[in-house]
N, C-alpha and C positions, 0 to 999 in steps of 0.2 A: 865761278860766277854764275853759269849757266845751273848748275846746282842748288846754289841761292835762287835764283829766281822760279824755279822747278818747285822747289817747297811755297815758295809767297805763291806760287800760283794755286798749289793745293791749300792753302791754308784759307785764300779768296773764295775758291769754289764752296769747299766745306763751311766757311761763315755765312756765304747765301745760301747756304741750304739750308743753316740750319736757322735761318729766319723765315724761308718759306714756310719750313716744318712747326716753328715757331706760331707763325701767323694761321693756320689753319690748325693745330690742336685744339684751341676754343672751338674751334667752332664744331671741329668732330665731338670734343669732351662735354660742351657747354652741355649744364644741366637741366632739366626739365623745368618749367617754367612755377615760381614758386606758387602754392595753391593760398587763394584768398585767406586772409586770416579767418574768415566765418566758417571757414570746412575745418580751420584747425582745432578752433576752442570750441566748436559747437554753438556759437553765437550766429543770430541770422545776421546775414550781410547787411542789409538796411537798418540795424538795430530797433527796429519795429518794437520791440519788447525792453528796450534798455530802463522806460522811464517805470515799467510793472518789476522787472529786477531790482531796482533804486528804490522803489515802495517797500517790495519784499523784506528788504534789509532793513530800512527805517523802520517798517515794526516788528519785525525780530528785535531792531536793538531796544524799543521799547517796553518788551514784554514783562519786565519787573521795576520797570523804572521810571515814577509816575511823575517827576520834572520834567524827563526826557522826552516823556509821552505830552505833558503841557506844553512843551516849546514847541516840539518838533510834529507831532502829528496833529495834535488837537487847533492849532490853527490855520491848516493846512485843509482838513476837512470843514473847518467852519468857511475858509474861501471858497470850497467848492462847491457847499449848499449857498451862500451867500449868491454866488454868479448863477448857479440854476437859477432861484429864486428869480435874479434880476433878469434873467433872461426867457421864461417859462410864462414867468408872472408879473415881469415890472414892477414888481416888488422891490423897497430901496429901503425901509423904513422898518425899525423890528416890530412895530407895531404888526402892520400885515405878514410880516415874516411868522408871527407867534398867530396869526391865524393859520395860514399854510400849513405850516410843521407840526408834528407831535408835540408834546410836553419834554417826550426824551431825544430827542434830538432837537430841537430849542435848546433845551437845557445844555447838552454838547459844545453847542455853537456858541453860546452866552455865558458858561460859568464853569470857571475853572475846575475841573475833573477833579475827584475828590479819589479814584482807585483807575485805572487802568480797565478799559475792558476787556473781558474774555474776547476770546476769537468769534463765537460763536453773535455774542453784542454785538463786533466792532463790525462783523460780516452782515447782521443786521440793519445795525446806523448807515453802512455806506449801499446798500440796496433800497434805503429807503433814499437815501440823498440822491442816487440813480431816477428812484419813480419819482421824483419831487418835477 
């Protein structure tokens, strides 16, 4: 009996040990702490630039595709000569709006694109929408 009891006594010690052992391996192993997703993808942390990536795309995917470009860009840019306007100019009305503007960027904001523009245009149109 005293035999029996000699092993339950090693076999009690050995299972607290190996729960002390247990319980402080995390914390010796624990890994370094994970680094913010913006250092991983190259993306700034504040997504500062997410809605200039979101553009970027939008007219890449427009570049030969002059529905795509009527839905999705072309009146997107006529809202935002529209709010300059109303906010530069108090301008609410096309009337005043077609004194303000050019003839080709009017024409943008008011009538359904007939081609897609070049880069070169489209970089144009929205510098001018900027000095508006």
């Amino acid at each position: 009996m005293t035999a029996v009891l000699w092993h339950l006594g090693i076999v009690a010690v050995a299972v607290a040990l190996a729960v002390v052992i247990v319980r402080r391996v995390p914390v010796v192993l624990s890994r370094p702490p994970a680094q913010p997703r913006a250092t991983r993808t190259g993306e700034p942390a504040d997504r500062a630039f997410a809605e200039v990536r979101w553009w970027e795309h939008r007219l890449a995917s427009t570049r030969d595709d002059l529905p795509r470009f009527r839905s999705l860009v072309q009146p997107r840019l006529a809202e935002l000569a529209v709010e300059r306007l109303r906010q530069r100019h108090g301008a609410t009305g096309p009337a005043r709006a077609s004194e303000i503007l050019d003839a080709e960027l009017y024409k943008l904001i008011t009538v359904p694109a007939t081609a897609v523009p070049t880069r070169a245009e489209l970089a144009r149109l929205v510098a001018r929408i900027e000095e508006i």
